[in-house]
C-alpha positions in Angstrom: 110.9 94.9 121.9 109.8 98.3 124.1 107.6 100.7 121.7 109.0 103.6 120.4 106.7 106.2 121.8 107.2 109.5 124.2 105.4 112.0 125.8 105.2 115.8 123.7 104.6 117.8 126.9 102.3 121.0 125.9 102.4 124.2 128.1 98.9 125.1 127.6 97.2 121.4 128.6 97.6 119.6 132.1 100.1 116.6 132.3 97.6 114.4 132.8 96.0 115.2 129.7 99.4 115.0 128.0 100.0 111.1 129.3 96.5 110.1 128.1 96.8 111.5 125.1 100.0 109.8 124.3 99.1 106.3 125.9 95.2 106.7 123.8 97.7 107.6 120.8 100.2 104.4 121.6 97.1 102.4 121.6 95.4 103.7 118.5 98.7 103.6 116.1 99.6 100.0 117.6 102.5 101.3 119.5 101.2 99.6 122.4 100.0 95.8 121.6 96.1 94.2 122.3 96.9 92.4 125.3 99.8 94.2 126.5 100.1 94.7 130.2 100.5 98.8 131.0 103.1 98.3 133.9 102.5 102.2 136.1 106.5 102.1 137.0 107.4 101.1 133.9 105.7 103.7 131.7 106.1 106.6 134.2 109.8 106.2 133.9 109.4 106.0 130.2 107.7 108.8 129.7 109.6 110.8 132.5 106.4 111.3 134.7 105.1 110.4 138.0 102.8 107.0 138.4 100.2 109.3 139.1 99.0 110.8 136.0 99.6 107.3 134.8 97.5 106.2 136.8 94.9 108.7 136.0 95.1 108.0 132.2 94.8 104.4 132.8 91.6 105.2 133.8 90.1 107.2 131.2 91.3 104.6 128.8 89.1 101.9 130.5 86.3 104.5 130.1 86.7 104.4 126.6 87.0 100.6 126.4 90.6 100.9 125.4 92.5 99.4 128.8 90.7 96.6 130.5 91.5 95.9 134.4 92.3 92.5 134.7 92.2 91.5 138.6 95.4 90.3 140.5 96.9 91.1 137.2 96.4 94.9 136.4 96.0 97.1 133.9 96.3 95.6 129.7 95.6 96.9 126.1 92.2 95.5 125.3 91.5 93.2 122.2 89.3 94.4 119.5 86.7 91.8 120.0 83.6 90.7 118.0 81.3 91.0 120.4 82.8 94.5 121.6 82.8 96.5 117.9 78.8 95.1 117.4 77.7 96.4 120.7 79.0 99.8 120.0 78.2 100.1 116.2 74.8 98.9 116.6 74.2 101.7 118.9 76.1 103.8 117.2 73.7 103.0 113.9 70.7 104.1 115.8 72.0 107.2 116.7 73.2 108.4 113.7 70.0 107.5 111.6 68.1 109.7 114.2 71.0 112.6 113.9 70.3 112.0 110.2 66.4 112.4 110.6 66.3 115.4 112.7 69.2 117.1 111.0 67.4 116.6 108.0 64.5 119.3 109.3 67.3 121.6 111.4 70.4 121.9 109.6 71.3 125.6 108.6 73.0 126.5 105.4 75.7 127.4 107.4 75.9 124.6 108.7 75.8 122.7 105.5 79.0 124.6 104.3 81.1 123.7 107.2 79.9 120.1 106.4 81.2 120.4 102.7 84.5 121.8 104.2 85.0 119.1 106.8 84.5 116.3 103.6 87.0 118.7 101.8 89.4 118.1 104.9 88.4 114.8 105.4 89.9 114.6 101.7 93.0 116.2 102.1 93.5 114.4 105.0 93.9 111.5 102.5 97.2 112.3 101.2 98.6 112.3 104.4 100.3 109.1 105.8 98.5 109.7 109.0 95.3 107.7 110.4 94.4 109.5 113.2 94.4 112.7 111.4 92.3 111.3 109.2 90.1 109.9 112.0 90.1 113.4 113.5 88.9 115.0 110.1 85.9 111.9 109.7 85.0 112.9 113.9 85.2 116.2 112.9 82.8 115.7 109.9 80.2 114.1 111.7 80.3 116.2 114.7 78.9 119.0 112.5 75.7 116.8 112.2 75.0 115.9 115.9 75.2 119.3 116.5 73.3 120.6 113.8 70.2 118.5 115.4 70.2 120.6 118.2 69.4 118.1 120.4 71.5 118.4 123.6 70.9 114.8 125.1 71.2 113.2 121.6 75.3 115.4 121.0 75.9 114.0 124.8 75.5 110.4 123.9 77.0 110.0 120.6 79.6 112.0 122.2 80.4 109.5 124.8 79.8 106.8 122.7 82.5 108.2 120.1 84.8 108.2 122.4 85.0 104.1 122.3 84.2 103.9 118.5 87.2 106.1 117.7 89.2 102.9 118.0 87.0 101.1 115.2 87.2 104.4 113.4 91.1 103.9 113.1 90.7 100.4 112.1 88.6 101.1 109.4 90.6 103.8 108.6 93.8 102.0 108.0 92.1 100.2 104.6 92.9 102.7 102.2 90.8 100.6 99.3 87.5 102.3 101.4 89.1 105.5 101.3 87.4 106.6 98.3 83.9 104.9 98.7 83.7 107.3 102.5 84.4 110.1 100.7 82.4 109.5 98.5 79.2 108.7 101.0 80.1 111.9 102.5 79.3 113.8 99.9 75.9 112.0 99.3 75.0 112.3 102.3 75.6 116.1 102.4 73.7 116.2 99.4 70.6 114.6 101.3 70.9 116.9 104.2 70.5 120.2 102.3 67.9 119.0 100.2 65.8 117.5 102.9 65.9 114.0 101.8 65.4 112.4 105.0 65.4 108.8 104.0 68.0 108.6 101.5 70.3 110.1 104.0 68.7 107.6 106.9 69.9 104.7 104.0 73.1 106.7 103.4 74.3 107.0 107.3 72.8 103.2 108.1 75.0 102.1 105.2 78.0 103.9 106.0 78.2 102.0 109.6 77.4 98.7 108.2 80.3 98.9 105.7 82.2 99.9 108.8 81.1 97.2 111.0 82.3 94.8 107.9 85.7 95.8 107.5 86.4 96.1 111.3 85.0 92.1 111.5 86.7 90.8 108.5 90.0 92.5 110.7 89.4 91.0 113.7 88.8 87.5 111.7 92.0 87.7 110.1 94.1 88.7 113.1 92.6 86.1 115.0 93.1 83.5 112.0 96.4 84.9 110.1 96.9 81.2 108.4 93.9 82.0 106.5 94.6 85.1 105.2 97.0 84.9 101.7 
């Protein structure tokens, strides 16, 4: 069965931009399968576009670990593997305990309230039936942190390096019994950050992406071993 997905064009952002965002979407929500091949005539006549900018996005989506170029075979949706989510979360751990620690010393108070608001939006976000909204509003929240570090080397890596966790974001994400708990960890941690506490919020953030890590893992298990699950 083809997936049910189409291209919103936008006046104000290239087409390019447009086609990656709605193949990185595709991908995200599930629209396009793990394993899937992502055929350049195919999905340009779907999507009523060139190969070109398909081409183009195909690209950008291997960048962010999403597409994987399989040779004499081409382009495919890449499996959320073991070994893939641990590389990236245990480096994405590190960073954010050192975000932590030197945000700890640099936040402003200004700073702190846009932090309370993203966790408000991060909330609201909640009642919606939409994961990557909600994945935008938990980016959103800790994006306030890396930049209130004012470290410009330490935003540029976590930067790049969210770009390939935002898939393990989503998958966490879609267990709404941990919905609670991260809000909940978001307002601790905020707590820590404007009173200074440096290594409660180190615990807090180190925490927060090993519960991540968990979830993801016991996914991948169970899609990879569905007789087990009940």
């Amino acid at each position: 069965m083809e997936a049910d997905f189409g291209a919103e064009m936008n006046e104000y952002l290239p087409l390019r931009d447009v086609v990656f965002q709605t193949l990185r979407q595709a991908i995200l929500r599930g629209e396009l399968k793990p394993g899937e091949r992502l055929m350049e005539v195919r999905l340009a006549k779907k999507l009523g576009v060139s190969r070109t900018p398909i081409r183009e996005a195909i690209r950008k989506l291997e960048l962010e670990g999403l597409v994987l170029m399989i040779p004499r075979r081409g382009a495919e949706v890449a499996e959320i593997t073991e070994k893939s989510m641990r590389d990236v979360l245990e480096v994405r751990r590190a960073l954010e305990v050192l975000a932590v620690s030197l945000s700890c010393d640099r936040i402003s108070g200004e700073q702190i309230e846009a932090l309370k608001e993203a966790a408000e939006e991060f909330d609201r976000s909640l009642t919606l039936d939409d994961v990557t909204r909600t994945a935008e509003a938990d980016v959103h929240f800790h994006d306030i942190i890396y930049r209130s570090t004012d470290n410009q080397r330490l935003i540029q890596l976590l930067s790049n390096l969210g770009e390939q966790m935002y898939r393990y974001r989503v998958e966490y994400l879609k267990h709404r019994e941990f919905h609670p708990q991260i809000s909940r960890e978001h307002k601790e941690l905020i707590s820590y950050l404007e009173a200074g506490q440096k290594g409660q919020a180190e615990e807090k953030i180190a925490v927060h992406i090993d519960k991540q890590a968990q979830a993801v893992l016991e996914t991948i298990r169970r899609n990879r071993n569905p007789e087990k699950t009940e």
